[in-house]
ROLUMGU-64203 format. One record per residue: residue in three letters; x, z, y of N, C-alpha, C in turn. Coordinates in steps of 0.2 Angstrom, whole numbers, m for minus. Each point is the difference from the previous one (the first is absolute). Layout:
// ROLUMGU-64203
resn/n_u/n_w/n_v/ca_u/ca_w/ca_v/c_u/c_w/c_v
ala/X/Z/Y/X/Z/Y/X/Z/Y;
...
***
This chain:
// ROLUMGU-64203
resn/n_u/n_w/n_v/ca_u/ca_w/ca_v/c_u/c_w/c_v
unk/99/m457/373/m6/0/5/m2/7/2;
unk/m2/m1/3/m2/7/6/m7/4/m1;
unk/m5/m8/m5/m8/1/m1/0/0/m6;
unk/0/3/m3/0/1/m6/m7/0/m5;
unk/m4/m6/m3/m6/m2/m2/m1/1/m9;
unk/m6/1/1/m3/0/m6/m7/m2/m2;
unk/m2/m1/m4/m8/m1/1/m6/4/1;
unk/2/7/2/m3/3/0/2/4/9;
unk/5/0/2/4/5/7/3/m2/1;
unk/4/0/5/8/m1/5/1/5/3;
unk/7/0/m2/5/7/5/6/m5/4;
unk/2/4/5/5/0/2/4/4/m3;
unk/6/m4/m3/5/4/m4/7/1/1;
unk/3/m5/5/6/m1/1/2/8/4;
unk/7/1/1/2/6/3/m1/m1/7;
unk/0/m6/3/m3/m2/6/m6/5/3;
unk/m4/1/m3/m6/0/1/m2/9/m1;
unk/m2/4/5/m1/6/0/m5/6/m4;
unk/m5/m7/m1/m7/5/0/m2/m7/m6;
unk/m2/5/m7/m4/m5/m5/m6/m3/3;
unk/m1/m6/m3/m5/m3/4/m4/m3/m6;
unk/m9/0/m1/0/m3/m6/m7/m4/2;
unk/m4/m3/m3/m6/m4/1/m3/4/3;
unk/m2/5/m5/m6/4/1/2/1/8;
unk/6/3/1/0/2/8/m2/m6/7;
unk/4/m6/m2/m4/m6/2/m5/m3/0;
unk/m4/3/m5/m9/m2/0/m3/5/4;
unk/2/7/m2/m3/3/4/m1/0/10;
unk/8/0/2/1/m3/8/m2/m8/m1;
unk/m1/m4/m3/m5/m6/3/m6/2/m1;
unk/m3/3/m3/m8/1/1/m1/7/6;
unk/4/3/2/m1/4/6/2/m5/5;
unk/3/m5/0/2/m3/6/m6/m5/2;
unk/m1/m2/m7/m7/m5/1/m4/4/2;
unk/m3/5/m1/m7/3/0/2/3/7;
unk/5/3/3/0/3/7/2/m7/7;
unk/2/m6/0/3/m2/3/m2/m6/m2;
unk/m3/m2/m5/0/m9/m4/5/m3/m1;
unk/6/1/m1/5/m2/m2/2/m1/m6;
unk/0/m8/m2/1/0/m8/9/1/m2;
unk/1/2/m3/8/1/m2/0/m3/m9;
unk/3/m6/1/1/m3/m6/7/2/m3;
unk/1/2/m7/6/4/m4/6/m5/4;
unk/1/m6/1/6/m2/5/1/4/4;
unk/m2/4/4/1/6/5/1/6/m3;
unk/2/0/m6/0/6/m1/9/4/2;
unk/3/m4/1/7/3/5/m2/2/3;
unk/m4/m3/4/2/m1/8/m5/6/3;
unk/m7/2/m8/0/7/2/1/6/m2;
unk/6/0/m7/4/4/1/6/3/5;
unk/0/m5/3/6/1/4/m4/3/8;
unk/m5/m2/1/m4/4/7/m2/5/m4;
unk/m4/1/m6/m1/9/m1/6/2/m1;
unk/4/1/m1/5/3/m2/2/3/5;
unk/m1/m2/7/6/4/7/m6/5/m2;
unk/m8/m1/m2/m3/5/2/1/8/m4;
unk/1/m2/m4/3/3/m8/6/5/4;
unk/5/m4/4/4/5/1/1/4/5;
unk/m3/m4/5/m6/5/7/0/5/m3;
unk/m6/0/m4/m5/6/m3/4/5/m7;
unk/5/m4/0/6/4/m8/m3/2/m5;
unk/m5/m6/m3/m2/m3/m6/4/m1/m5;
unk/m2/2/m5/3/m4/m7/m2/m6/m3;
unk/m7/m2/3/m3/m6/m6/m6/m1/6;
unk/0/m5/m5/m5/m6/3/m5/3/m1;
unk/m2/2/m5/m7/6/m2/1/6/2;
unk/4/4/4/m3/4/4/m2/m2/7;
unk/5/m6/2/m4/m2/8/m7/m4/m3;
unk/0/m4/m3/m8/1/0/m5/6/m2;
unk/2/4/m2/m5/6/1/m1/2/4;
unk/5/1/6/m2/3/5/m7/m7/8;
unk/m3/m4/m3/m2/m5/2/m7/1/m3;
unk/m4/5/3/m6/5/m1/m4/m4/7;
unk/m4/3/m3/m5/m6/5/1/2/9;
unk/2/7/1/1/2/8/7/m1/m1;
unk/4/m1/m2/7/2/0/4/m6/6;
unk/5/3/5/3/m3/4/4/m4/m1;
unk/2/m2/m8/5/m4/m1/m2/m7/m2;
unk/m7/0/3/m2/m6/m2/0/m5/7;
unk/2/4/5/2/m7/6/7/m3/m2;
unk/6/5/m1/5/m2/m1/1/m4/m7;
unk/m4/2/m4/m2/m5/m5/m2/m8/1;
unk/m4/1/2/m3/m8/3/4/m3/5;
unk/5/4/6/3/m4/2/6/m2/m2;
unk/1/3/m5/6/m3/m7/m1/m6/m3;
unk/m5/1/0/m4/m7/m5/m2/m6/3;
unk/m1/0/7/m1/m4/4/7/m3/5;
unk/m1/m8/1/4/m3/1/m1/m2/7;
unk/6/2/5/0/m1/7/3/m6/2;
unk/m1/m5/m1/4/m4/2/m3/m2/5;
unk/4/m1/7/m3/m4/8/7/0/3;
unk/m4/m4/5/5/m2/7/m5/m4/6;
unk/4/2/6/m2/m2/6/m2/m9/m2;
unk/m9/0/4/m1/m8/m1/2/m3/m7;
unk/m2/4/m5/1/m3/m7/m6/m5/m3;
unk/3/m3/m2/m7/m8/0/0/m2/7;
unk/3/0/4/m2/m2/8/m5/m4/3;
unk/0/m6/m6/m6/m4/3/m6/1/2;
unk/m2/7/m5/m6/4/2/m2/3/6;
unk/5/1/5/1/2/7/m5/m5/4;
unk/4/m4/m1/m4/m6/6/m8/1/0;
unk/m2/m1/m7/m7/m1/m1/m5/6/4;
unk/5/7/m4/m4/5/m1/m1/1/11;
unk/6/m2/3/m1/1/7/m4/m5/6;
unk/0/m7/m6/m8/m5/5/m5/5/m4;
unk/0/3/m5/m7/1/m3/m1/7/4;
unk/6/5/2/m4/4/7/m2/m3/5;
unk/6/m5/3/m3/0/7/m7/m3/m1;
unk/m2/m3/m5/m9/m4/0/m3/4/0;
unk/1/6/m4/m3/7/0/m2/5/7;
unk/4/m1/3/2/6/7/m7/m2/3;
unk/m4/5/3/m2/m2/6/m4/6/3;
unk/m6/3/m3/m1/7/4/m1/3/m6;
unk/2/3/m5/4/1/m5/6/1/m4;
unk/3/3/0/6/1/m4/1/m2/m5;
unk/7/m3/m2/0/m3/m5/3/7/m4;
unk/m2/m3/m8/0/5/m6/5/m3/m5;
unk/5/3/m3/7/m2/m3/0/3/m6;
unk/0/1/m6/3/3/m7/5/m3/m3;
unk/6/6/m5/6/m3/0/m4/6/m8;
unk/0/m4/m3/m1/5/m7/4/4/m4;
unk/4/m6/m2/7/5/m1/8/m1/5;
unk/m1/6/4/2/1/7/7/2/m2;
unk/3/3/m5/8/0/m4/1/3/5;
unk/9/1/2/2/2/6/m2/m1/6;
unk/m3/m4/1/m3/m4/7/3/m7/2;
unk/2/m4/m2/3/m4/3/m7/m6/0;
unk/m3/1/m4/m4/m5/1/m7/1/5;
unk/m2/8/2/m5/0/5/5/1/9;
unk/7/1/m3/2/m3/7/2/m6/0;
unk/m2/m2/m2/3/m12/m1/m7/m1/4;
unk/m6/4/m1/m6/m3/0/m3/2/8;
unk/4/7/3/2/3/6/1/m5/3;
unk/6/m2/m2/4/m5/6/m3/m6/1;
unk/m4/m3/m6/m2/m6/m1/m4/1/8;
unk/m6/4/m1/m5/2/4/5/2/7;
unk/2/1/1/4/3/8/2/m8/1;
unk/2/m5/m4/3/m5/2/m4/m7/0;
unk/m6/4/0/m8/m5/m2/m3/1/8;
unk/1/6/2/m3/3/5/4/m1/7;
unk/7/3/m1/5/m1/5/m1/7/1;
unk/m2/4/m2/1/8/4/2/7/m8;
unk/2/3/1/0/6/m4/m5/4/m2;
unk/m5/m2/5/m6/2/m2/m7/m5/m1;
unk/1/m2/m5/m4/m7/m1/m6/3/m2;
unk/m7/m1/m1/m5/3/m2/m3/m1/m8;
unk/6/8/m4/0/m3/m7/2/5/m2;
unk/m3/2/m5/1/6/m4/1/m2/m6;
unk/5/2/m3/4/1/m8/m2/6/m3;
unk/0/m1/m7/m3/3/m7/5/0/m2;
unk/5/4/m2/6/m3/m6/m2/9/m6;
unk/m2/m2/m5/m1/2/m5/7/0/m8;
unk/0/5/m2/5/m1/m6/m3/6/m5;
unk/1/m2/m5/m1/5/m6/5/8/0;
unk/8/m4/3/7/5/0/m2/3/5;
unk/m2/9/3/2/2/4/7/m1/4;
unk/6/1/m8/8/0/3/0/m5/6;
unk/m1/m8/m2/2/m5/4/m4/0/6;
unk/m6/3/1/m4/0/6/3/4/4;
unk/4/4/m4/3/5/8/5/m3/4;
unk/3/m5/m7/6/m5/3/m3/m4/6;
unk/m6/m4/m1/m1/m2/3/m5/3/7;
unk/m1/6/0/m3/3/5/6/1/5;
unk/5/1/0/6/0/3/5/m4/4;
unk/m2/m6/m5/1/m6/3/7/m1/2;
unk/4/2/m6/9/m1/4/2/m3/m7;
unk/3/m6/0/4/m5/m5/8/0/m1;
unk/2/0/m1/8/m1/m1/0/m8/4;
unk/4/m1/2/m1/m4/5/3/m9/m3;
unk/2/1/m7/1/m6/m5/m7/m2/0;
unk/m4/7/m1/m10/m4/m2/0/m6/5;
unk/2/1/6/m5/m5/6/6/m6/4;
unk/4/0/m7/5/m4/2/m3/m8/1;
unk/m5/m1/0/m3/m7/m4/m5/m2/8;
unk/m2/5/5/m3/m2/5/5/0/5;
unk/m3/m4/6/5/m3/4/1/5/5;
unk/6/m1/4/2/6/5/m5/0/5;
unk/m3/m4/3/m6/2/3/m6/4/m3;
unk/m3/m2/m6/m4/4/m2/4/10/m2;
unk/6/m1/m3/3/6/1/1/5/6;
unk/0/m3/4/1/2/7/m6/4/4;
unk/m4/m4/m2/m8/1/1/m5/3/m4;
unk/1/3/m7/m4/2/m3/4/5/m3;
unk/6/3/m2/2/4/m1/7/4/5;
unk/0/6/m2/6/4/3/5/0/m3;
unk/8/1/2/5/0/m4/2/7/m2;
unk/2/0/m3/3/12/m2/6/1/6;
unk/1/4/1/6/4/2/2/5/m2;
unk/7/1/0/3/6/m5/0/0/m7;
unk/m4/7/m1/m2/m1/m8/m5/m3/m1;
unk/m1/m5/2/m7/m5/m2/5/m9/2;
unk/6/0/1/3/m5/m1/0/m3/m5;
unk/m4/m10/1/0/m2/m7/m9/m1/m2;
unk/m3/4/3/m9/0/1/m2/m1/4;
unk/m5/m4/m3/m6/m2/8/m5/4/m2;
unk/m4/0/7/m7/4/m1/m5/m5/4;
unk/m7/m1/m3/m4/m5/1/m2/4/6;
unk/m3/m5/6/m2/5/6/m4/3/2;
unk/m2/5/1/m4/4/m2/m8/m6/2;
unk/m2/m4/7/m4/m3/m2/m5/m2/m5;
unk/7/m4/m5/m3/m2/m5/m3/5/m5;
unk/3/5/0/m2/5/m4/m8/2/2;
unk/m1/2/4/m7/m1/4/m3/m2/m2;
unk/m3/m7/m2/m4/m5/m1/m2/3/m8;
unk/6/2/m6/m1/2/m6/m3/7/m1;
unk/m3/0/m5/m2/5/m3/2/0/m8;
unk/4/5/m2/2/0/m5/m6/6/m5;
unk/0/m1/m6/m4/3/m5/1/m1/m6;
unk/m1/5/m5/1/m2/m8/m4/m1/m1;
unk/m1/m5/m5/m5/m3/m2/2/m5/m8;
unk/m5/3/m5/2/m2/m7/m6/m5/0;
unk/2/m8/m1/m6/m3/m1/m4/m1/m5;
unk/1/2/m5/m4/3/m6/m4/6/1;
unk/0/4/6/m4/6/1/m10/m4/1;
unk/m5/4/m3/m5/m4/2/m4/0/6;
unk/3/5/6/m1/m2/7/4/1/5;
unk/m2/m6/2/5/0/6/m4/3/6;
unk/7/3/6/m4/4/5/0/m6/7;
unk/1/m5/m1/m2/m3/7/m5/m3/m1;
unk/m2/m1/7/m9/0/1/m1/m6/5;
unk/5/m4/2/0/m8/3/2/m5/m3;
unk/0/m6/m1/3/m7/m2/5/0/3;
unk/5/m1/m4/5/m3/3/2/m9/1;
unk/2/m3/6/0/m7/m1/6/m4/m4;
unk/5/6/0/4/m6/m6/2/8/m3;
unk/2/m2/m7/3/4/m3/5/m3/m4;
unk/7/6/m1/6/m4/m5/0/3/m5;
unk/m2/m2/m6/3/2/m6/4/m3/m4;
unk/4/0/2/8/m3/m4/5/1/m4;
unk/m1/m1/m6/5/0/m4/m2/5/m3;
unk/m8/2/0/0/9/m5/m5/m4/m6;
unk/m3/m5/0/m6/m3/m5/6/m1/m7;
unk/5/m1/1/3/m3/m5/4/6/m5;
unk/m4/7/2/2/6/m2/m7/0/m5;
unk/m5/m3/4/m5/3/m6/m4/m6/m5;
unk/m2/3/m6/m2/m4/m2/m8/m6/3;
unk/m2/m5/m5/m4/m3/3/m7/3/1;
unk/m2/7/m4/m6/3/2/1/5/7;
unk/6/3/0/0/2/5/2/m4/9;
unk/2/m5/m2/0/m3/4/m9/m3/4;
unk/m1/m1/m4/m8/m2/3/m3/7/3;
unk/1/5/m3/m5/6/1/5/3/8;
unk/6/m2/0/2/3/5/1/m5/5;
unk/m3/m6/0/0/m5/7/m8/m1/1;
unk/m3/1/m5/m9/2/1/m1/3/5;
unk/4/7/m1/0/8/4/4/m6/7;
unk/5/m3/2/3/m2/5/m4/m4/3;
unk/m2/m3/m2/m6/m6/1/m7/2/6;
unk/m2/7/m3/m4/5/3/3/1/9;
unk/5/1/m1/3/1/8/4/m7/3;
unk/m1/m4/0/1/m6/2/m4/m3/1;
unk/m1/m2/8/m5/m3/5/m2/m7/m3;
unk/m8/m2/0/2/m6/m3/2/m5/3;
unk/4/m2/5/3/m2/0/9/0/3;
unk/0/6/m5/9/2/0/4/m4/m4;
unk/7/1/0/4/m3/m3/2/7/m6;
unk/2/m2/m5/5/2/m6/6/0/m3;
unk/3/0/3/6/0/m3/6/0/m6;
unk/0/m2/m6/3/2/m6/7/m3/0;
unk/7/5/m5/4/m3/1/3/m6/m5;
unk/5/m2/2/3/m7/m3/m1/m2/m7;
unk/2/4/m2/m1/0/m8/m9/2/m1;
unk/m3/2/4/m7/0/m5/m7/m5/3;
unk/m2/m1/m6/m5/m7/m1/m7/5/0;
unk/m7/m2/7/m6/3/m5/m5/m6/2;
unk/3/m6/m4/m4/m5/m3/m3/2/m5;
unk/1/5/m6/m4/1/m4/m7/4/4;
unk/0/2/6/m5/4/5/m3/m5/6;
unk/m2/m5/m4/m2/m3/2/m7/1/6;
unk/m4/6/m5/m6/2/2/m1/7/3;
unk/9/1/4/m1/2/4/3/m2/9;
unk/5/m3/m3/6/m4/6/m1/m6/m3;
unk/m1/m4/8/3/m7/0/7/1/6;
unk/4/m5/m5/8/m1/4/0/m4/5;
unk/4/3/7/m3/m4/5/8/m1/2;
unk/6/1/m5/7/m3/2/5/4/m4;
unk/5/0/0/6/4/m4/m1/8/m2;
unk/m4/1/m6/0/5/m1/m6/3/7;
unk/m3/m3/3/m4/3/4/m10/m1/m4;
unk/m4/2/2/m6/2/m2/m5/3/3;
unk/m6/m4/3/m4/1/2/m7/3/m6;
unk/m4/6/2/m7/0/m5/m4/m6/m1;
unk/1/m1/m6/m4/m3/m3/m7/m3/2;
unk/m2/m7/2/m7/m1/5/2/1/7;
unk/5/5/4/0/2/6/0/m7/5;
unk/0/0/7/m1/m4/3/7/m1/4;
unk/4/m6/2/5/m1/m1/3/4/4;
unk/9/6/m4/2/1/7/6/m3/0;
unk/4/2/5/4/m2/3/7/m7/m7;
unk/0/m6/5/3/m6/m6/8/4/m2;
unk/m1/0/m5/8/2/m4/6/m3/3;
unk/m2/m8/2/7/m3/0/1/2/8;
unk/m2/2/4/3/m1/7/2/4/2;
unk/7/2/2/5/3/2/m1/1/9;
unk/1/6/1/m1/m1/8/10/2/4;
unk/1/m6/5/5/1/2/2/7/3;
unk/m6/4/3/2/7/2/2/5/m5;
unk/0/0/m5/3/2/m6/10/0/m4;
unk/3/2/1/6/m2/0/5/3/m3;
unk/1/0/m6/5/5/m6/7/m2/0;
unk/1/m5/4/8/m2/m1/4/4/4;
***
């Protein structure tokens, strides 16, 4: 075996494996993880973070796992690329789809002499605050629909990806040649192979870092829907409530909420009631817009 146990420590022992690895080290990196990020890391995961630290190990021409944690002082710069290590990117264009429909009758109800307000919490590369672009462009019928996007992420690395807005062009293999056509560019030369989001849509978003464990946030308006998808199942149940409290604060009361597939907050009762698939209006609010009705202007095939 590769994990090598005792009752007291585990290493990584086989010749496979580069850099000794022991408890102590993985207690130490899950409670910096937890404590910077909220991210619970349970010892099943302990591959899968010695295999991310370790590129860092060799980036830097470390020998051990206890020297790169030393260098992880409280101003020290290796704790973005730390956290983005630790953190899991997984997206794609109109991921969860069904979400789309909702969240673009729940603009157009909203629009009128006022702007509509959009947050994409954990923003990864971007695919998901441009899904939420196009939703809104295809809600509207124009490029310029009246809507401003929030796409926040903990990882500065992936927000540059996504501030750039160019895909390997396998990413947007799943949208129809009309939506291609019209919302992105194709590369030429040495950018054959890549699409670039139009610049447009770029427009409408605002990109920012933003750790949602930090104790203040810097936006100063409600937003009417927010997506927070797929990041609650990273933290534990206390921090789950303290950081959808803090969410809860900037959503309009009568916005929509977004979580993804996999997470339940029926146990939040007393804060969300569920108004459809993974959707959630505040708790008391007055009704918004019905979960089950899809609007034909709307169209992902």
């Amino acid at each position: 075996m590769s994990l090598l146990k005792s009752a007291s420590s585990f290493v990584f022992g086989d010749r496979q494996h580069e850099y000794r690895f022991t408890a102590d080290d993985f207690e130490r990196i899950s409670t910096l993880i937890y404590q910077r990020a909220g991210i619970c890391l349970p010892q099943r995961k302990a591959e899968m973070v010695y295999n991310r630290l370790s590129r860092r190990l060799r980036v830097l021409g470390l020998h051990s796992f206890s020297d790169y944690l030393t260098l992880l002082s409280d101003d020290s710069p290796e704790w973005k690329p730390f956290i983005g290590a630790l953190t899991t990117h997984l997206t794609a264009f109109f991921r969860e789809e069904y979400h789309f429909p909702i969240l673009a009758g729940h603009a157009g109800d909203k629009a009128g002499n006022s702007r509509v307000r959009l947050w994409s919490c954990a923003a990864s590369t971007g695919e998901e605050p441009y899904s939420m672009a196009i939703a809104m462009a295809e809600r509207f019928g124009t490029l310029y629909p009246p809507v401003d996007i929030l796409a926040t992420d903990v990882d500065t690395g992936v927000l540059e990806t996504a501030r750039q807005g160019v895909y390997p062009i396998e990413r947007v293999q799943s949208l129809s040649e009309r939506m291609l056509r019209r919302y992105f560019l194709r590369g030429g030369r040495d950018k054959t192979g890549f699409v670039k989001v139009h610049p447009e849509l770029q427009q409408m978003i605002t990109f920012e870092q933003l750790n949602l464990l930090d104790p203040v946030w810097t936006m100063t308006k409600p937003f009417d829907s927010i997506f927070c998808r797929n990041v609650m199942i990273y933290f534990d149940r206390p921090t789950q409530k303290r950081v959808l409290q803090h969410c809860l604060r900037y959503l309009a009361p009568d916005g929509l909420f977004f979580a993804g597939h996999s997470e339940n907050l029926n146990h939040l009762a007393d804060l969300f009631d569920p108004c459809g698939k993974t959707v959630y209006r505040p708790h008391c609010a007055r009704p918004a817009y019905p979960a089950e009705t899809a609007l034909d202007a709307v169209c992902y095939a």
